[in-house]
C-alpha positions in Angstrom: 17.3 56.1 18.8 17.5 58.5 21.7 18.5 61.9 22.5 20.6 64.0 20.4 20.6 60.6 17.4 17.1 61.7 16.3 17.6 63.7 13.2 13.8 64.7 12.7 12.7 69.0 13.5 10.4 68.3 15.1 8.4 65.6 17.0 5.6 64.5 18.3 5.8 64.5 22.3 4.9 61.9 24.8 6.3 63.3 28.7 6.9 60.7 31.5 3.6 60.5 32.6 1.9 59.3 28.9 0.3 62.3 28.4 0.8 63.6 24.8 2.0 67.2 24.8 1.8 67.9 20.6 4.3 68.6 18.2 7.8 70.2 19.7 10.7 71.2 18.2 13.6 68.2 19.0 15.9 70.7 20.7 13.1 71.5 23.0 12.0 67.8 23.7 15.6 66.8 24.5 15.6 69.9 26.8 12.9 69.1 28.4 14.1 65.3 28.7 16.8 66.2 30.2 15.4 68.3 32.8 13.7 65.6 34.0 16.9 63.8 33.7 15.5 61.2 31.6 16.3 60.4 28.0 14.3 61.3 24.6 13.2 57.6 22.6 12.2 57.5 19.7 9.1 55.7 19.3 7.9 55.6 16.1 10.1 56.9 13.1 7.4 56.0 10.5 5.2 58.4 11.0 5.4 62.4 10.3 6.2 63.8 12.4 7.9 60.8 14.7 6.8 60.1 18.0 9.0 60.6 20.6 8.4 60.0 24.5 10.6 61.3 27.8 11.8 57.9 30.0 14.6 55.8 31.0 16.3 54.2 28.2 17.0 51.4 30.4 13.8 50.9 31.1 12.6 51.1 27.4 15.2 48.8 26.2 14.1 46.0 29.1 10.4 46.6 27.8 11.0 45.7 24.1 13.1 42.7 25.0 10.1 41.3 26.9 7.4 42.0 24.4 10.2 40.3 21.8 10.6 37.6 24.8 6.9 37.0 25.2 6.2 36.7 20.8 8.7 34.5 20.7 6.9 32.2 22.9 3.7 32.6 21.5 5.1 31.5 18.2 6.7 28.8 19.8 3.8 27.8 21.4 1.3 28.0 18.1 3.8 26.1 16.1 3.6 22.9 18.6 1.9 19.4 16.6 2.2 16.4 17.9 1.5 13.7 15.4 0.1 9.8 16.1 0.1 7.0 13.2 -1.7 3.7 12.8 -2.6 1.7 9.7 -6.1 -0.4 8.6 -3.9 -3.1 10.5 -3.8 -1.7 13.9 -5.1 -4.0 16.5 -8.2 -2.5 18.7 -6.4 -2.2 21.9 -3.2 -0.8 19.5 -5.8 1.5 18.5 -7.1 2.7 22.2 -3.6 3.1 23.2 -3.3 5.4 20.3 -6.2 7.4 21.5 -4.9 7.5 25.0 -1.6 9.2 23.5 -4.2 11.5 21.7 -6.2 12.5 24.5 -2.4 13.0 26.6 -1.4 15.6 24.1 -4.5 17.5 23.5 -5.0 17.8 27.6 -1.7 19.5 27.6 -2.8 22.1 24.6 -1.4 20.6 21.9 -2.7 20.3 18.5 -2.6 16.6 17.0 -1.8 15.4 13.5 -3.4 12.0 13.0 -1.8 10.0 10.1 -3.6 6.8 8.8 -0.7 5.0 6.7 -1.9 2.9 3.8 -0.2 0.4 1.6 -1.1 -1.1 -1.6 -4.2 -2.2 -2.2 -5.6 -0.4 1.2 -5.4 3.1 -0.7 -8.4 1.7 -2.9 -10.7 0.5 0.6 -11.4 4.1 0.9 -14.7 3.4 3.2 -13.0 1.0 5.2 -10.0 3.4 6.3 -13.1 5.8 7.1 -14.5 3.1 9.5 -11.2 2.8 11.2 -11.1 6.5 11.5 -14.4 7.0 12.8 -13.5 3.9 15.4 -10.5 5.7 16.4 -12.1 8.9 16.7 -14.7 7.2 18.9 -12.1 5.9 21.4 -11.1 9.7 21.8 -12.7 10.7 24.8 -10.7 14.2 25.1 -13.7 16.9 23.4 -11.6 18.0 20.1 -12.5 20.3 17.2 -11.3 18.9 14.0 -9.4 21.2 12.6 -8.6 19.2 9.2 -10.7 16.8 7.4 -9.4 13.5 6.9 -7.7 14.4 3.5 -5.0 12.3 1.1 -1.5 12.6 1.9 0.9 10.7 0.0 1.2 7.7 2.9 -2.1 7.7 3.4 -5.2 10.1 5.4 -4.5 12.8 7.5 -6.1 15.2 10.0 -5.8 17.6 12.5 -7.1 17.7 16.4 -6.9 20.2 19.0 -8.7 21.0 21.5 
């Protein structure tokens, strides 16, 4: 909101420079705003009374849409998994090119979900799929943090990497 929109009596004023000058009257802060022949923004409407600052509306309107811009890619980013599978089956050079792919993704930032799919009877040979995840681990050569325990998922183990 800006200018003659804000319905408060009074506000609390911020002037071009960032300097807080206290709590002003509306009427006066849009005077004032436009004597500088800038606009009055409404800042803050949550608090009483609101906070209202002296400056281009242009200028605060590109501001928010680059701090929404910028969150938007920090979610993005956060949000990123990249996810490898083998099985107690997989082959030892299968297995190496597996790690390869690991260490690919967690150079480039990602975080890596590591499925171990298990059929049948393999879903009992508990300490054997541990041995092939330790073995798979050790091919690794990327430094990770293990964010997630090997823990059941319905196909199998699972667990998270990232760097």
């Amino acid at each position: 909101m800006r200018n003659h929109m804000i319905r408060a009596q009074k506000v609390r004023l911020i002037d071009e420079a960032g300097e807080n000058v206290g709590i002003v009257s509306t009427s006066e802060a849009i005077k004032r705003a436009v004597d500088a022949g800038k606009d009055l923004i409404l800042i803050t409407a949550k608090v009483d009374p609101p906070v209202a600052r002296i400056m281009e509306y242009g200028k605060y309107k590109y501001e928010q849409e680059k701090k929404e811009r910028s969150a938007k890619q920090k979610q993005k980013a956060a949000v990123t998994i990249k996810g490898v599978r083998f099985s107690m089956r997989t082959s030892g050079n299968d297995l190496t090119m597996k790690a390869k792919t690991v260490d690919k993704f967690l150079s480039k930032g990602y975080k890596v979900r590591v499925e171990m799919l298990l059929r049948g009877r393999e879903k009992a040979l508990r300490n054997m799929a541990t041995k092939k995840i330790e073995e798979f681990l050790s091919a690794v050569e990327t430094n990770y943090i293990m964010e997630q325990g090997p823990e059941k998922s319905p196909r199998g183990l699972q667990f998270t990497l990232r760097k």
